[in-house]
VMD Tcl script that draws the C-alpha trace (Angstrom):
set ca {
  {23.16 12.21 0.47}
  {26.69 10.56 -0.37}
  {27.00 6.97 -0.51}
  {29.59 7.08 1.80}
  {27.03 7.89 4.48}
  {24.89 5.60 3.12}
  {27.30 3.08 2.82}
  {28.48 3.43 6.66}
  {24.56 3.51 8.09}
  {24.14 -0.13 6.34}
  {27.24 -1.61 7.82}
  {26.13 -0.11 11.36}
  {22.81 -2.17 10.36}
  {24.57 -5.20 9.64}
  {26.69 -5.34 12.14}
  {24.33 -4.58 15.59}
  {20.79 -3.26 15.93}
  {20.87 0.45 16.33}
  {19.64 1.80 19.49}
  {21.02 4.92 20.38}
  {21.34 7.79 17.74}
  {18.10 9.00 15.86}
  {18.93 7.72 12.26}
  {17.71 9.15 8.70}
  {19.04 8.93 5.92}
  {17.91 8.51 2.00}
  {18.67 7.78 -1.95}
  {17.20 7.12 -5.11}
  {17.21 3.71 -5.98}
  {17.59 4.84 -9.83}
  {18.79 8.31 -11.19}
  {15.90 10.57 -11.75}
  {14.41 10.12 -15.60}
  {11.07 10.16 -17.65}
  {8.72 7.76 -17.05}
  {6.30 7.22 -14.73}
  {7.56 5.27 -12.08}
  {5.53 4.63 -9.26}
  {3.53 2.17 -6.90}
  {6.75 0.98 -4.96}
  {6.42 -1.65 -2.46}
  {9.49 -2.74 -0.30}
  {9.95 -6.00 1.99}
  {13.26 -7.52 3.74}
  {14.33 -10.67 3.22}
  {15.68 -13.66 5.58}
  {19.36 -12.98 4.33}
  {19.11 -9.21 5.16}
  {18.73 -7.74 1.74}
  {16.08 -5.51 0.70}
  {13.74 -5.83 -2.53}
  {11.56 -3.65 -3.87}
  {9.57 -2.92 -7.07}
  {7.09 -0.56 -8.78}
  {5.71 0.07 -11.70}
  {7.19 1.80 -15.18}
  {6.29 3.16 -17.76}
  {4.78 5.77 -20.28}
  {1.65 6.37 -18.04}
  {-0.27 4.30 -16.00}
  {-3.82 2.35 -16.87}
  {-3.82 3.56 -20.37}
  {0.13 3.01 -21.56}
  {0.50 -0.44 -22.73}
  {4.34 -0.27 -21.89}
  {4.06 -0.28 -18.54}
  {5.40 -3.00 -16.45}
  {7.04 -3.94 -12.91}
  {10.36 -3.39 -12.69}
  {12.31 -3.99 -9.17}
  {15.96 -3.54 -7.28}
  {18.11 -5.27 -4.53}
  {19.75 -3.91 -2.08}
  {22.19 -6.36 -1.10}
  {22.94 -6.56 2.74}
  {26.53 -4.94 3.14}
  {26.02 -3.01 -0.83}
  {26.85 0.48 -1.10}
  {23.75 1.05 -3.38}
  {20.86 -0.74 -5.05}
  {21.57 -2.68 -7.72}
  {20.71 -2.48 -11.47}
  {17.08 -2.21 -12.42}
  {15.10 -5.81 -13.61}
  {12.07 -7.17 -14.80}
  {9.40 -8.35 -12.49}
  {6.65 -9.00 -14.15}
  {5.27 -7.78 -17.58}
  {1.89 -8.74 -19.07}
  {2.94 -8.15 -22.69}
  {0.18 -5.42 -24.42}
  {-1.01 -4.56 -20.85}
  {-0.39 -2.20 -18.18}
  {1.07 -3.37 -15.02}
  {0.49 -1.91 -12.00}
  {0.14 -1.35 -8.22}
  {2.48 -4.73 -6.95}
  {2.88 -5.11 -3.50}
  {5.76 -7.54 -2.46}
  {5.15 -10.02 0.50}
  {7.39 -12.99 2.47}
  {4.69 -15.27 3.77}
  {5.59 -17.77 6.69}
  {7.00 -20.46 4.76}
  {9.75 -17.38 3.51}
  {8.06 -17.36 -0.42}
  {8.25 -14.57 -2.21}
  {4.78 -13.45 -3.37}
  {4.55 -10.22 -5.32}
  {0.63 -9.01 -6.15}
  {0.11 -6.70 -8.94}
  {-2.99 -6.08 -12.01}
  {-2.96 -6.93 -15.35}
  {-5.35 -3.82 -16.34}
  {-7.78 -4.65 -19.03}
  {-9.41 -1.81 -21.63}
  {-7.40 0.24 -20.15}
  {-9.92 0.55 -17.26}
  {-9.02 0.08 -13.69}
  {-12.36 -1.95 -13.21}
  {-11.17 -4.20 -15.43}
  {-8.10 -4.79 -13.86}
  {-7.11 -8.81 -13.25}
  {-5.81 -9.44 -9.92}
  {-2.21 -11.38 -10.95}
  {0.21 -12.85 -8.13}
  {3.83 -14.66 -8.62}
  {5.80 -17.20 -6.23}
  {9.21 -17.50 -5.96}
  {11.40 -19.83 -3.10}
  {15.00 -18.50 -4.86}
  {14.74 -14.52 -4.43}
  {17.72 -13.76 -2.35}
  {20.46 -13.97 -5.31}
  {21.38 -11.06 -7.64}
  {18.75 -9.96 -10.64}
  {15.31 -11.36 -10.74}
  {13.90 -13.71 -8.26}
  {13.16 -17.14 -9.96}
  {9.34 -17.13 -10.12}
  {7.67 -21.27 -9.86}
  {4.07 -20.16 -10.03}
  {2.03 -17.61 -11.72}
  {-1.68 -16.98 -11.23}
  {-4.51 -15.15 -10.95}
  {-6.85 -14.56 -8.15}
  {-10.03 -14.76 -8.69}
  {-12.86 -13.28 -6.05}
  {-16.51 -13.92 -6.18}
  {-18.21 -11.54 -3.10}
  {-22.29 -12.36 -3.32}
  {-25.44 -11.12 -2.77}
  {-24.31 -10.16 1.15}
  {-21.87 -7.66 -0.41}
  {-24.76 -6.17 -2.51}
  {-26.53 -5.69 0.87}
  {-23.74 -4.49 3.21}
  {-22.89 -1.82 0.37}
  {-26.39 -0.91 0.45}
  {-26.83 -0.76 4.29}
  {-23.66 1.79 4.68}
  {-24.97 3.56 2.08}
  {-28.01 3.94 3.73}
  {-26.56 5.07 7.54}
  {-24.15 7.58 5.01}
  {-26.93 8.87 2.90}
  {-30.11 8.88 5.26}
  {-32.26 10.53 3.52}
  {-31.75 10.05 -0.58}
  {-30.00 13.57 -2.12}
  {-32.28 15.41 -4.76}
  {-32.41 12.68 -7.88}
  {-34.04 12.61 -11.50}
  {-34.79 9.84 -14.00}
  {-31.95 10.57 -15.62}
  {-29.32 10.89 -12.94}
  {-30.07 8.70 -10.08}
  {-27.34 9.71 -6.24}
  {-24.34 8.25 -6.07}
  {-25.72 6.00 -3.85}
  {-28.05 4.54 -5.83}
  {-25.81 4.11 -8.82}
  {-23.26 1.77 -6.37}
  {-25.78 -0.48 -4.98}
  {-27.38 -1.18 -8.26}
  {-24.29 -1.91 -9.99}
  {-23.57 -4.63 -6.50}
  {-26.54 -6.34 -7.73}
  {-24.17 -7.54 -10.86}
  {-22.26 -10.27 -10.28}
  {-19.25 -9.71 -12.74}
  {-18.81 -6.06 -11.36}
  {-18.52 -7.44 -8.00}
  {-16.21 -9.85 -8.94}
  {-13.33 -7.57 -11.33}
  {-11.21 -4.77 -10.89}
  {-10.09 -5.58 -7.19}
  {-6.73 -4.05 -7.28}
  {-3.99 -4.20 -4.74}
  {-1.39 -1.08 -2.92}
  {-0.30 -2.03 0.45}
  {1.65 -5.14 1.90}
  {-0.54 -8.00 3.17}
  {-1.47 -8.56 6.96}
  {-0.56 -11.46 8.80}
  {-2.79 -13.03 11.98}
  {-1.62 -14.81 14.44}
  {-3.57 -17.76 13.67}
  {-1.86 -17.36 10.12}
  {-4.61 -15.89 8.43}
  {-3.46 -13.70 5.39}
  {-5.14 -10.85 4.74}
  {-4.71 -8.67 1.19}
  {-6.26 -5.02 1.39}
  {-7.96 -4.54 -2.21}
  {-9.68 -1.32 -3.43}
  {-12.06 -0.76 -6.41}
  {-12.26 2.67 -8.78}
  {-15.45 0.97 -10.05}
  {-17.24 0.96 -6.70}
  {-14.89 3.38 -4.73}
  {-14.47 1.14 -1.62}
  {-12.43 -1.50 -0.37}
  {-12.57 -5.14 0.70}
  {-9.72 -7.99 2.29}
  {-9.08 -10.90 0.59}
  {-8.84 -13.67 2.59}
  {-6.22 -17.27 2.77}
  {-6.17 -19.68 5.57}
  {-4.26 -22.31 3.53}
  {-1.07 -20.11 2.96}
  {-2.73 -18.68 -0.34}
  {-3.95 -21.79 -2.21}
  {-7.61 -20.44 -1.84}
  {-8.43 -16.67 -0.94}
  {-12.13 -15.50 -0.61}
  {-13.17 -11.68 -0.20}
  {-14.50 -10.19 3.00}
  {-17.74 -7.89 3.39}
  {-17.01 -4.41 1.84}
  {-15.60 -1.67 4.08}
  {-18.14 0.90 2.93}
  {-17.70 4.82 2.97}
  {-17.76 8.03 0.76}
  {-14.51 6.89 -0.91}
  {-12.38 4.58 1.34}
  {-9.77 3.28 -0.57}
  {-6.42 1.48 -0.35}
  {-6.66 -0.03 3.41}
  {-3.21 -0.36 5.45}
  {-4.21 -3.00 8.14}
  {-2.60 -3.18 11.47}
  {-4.04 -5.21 14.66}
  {-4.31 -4.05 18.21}
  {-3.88 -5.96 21.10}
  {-7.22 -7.17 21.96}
  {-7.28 -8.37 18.20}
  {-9.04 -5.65 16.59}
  {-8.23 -4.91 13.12}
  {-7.70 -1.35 11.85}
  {-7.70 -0.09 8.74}
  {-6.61 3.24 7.50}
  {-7.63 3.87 4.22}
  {-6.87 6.66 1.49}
  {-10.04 9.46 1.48}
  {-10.98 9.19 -2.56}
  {-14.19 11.18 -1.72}
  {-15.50 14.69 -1.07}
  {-14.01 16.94 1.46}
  {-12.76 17.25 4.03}
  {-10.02 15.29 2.77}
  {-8.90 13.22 5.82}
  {-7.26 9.43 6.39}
  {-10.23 7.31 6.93}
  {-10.44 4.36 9.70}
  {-12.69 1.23 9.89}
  {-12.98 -1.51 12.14}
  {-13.23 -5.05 11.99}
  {-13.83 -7.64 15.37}
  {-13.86 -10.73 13.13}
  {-10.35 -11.37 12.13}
  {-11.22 -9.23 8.74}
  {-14.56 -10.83 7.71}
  {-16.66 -8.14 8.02}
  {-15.95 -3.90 9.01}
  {-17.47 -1.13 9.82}
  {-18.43 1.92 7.87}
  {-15.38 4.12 7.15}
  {-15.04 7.77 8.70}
  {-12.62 10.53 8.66}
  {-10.23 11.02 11.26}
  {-8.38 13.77 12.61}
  {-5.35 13.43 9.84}
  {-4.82 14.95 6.05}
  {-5.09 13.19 2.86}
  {-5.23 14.51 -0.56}
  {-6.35 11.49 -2.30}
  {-3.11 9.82 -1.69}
  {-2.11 6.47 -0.38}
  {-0.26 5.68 3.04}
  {0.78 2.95 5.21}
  {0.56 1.94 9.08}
  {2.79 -0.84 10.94}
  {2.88 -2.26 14.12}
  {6.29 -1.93 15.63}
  {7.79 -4.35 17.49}
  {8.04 -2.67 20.80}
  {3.77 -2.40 20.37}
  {3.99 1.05 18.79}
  {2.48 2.08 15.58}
  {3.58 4.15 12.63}
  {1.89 5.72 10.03}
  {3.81 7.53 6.70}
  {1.24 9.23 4.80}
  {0.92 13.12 3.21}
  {0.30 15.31 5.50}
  {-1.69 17.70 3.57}
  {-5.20 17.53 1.93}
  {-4.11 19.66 -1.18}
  {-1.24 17.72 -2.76}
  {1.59 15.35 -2.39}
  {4.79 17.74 -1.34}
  {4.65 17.16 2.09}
  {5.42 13.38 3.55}
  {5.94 12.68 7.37}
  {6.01 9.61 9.89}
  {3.83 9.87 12.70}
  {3.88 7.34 15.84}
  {1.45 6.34 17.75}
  {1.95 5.26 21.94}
  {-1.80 4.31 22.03}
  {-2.96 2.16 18.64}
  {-4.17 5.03 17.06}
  {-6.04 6.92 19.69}
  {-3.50 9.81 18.94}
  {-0.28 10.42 16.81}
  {1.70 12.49 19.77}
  {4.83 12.99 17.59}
  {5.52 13.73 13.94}
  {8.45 14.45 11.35}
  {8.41 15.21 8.30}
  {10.85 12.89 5.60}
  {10.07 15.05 2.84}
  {8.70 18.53 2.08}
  {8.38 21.20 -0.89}
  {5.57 23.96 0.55}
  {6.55 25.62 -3.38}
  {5.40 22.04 -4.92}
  {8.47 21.69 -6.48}
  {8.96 17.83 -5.33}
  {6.30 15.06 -5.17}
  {6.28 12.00 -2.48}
  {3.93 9.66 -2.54}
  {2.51 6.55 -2.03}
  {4.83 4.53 0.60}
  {5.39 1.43 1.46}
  {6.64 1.12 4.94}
  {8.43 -1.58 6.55}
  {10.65 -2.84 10.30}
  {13.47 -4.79 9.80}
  {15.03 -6.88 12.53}
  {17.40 -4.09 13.79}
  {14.68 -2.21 14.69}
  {15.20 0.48 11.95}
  {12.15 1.26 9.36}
  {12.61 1.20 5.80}
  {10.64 3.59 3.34}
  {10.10 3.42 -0.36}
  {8.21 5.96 -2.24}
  {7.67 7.64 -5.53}
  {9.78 10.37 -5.75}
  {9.51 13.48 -8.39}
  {11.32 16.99 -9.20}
  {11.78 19.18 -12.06}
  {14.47 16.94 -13.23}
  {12.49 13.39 -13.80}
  {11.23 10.86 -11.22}
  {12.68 8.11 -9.90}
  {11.50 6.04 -6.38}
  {13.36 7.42 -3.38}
  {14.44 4.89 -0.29}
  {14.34 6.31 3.36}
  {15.94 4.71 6.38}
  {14.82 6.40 9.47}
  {14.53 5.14 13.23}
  {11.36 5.47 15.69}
  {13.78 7.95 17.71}
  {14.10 10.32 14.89}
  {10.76 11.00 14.80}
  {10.36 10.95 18.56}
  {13.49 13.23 19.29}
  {12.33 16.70 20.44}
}
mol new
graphics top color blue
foreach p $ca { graphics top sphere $p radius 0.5 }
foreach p [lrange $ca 0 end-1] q [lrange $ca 1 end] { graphics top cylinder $p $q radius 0.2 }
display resetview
């Protein structure tokens, strides 16, 4: 893709929203090179630019180098802008951030500090910033870390789905009690309950101004939603959302005020997207179970558009991550009547994964990714409009 082209689809965006020829077009924020880069999260802000970040490195949980590093793409640029420093734990790995503009226009960008090297002993960290929109580096005020504390009722929801999963108790010995078993005794410990929450996807807002944070764990292999109704001074944790491996929940609301959450599959096959439920503004949800679409252990991300339609970007395989595609939904999720792929290698030559999906005002949806061929990785940047993946 030229920047030219580029160029001349952002000044179309800036100029008028875009509503009549299907739209895609993409770029690397950064040329391809050798670390691991991944993790990206993207969000607009109220002058029109676009941030995003992600995490770099030598590895992941176990490379102490690795920190958040982010990019601008100023409203009118031809390309993103030089590479800076979001946040770095020095001696500890970085990862997983997930950008957010909360209703008083903040910047808040989540992210863990992973301890041991051991994603269960990851600290869930989170910055503030009011000056973001600016070149380099937002100017973070406020620094923190959130700390959960889920009690004895998340010991006995676990327990509970594990017991409508796992009816009758799999063939056990002394020495190596089921799965199941192993998960609700280690819920009856209080400081397992309370680390290694770890964050992927952009925060939910409800209308009543509820924020809601989807959080996985690796130590217990399920998911929960931290909760603020005071704008983020105080955030609690929900009741678990409980399955054979739901993990990193996008959350999107229908009508009627039902929450939905699709949620990576990090369990046995068949490897499908997993959905649960919640009817209590994101207290409590139901037991996860597969739906109809792919995952291979990979992470993806629903919105709600503005015109009341949703769309998913997720890997539409259950074998790897060559294959990414936006689906849209007409009926919250009851079906996904059309699909398009952004990306696709069937010889496995390229990677995309994990997105983080976004609308901006125009009406056009923004996609960052991590991004890998032969010659390095880097995290790619999609612009792409509902009618492109409608068009017949």
């Amino acid at each position: 893709m030229k920047f030219s082209s580029f160029f001349l689809l952002f000044l179309i965006w800036a100029a008028a929203p875009l509503k009549s020829q299907p739209v895609m077009h993409e770029q690397n924020i950064f040329p391809l090179q050798d670390k691991h880069v991944h993790g990206s999260s993207i969000v607009a802000c109220p002058n029109g630019d676009l941030l995003a970040c992600w995490f770099h490195g030598s590895g992941e949980r176990t490379a102490d180098d690795v920190l958040i590093q982010g990019a601008r793409f100023k409203k009118g640029a031809k390309k993103w802008s030089p590479v800076f420093i979001m946040a770095d734990t020095p001696g500890f790995p970085d990862c997983n951030p997930a950008l957010f503009i909360d209703q008083k226009n903040r910047l808040w960008i989540f992210w863990i500090a992973v301890l041991a090297h051991r994603w269960e002993k990851s600290l869930l960290m989170y910055r503030i910033a009011e000056h973001y929109q600016k070149d380099g580096a937002p100017d973070w005020t406020w620094q923190g870390v959130i700390n959960l504390k889920p009690g004895k009722k998340f010991a006995e929801t676990l327990e509970k789905g594990m017991k409508k999963l796992f009816p009758e108790e799999p063939m056990w010995a002394e020495y190596a009690p089921p799965y199941p078993r192993l998960l609700v005794q280690a819920a009856q410990d209080p400081a397992k309950r309370q680390m290694g929450w770890m964050t992927r996807l952009h925060p939910t807002v409800l209308p009543s101004g509820r924020i809601l944070l989807p959080l996985y764990s690796d130590g217990f292999n399920i998911s929960l939603v931290a909760i603020s109704d005071d704008l983020g001074k105080n955030w609690r944790a929900s009741l678990p959302i409980v399955g054979l491996g739901p993990t990193q929940p996008s959350i999107v609301g229908k009508k009627d005020g039902t929450l939905v959450a699709y949620l990576r599959d990090s369990g046995n096959p068949p490897f499908r997207i997993m959905r649960s439920v919640s009817k209590d503004d994101g207290e409590s949800w139901s037991v996860a179970g597969d739906t109809e679409l792919p995952n291979p252990d990979s992470s993806l991300e629903a919105v709600v558009l503005k015109d009341g339609r949703w769309v998913m970007v997720y890997n539409d395989t259950e074998d790897n991550r060559y294959s990414i595609a936006a689906a849209v939904s007409a009926d919250e999720g009851a079906s996904w009547k059309w699909k398009r792929h952004l990306g696709r290698a069937m010889d496995g030559s390229k990677s995309f994964a994990y997105p983080s999906l976004i609308q901006t005002r125009d009406g056009l949806l923004h996609l960052t990714c991590s991004y890998s061929e032969q010659g390095g990785a880097s995290i790619k940047h999609f612009v792409f409009s509902v009618d492109w993946v409608t068009q017949k």
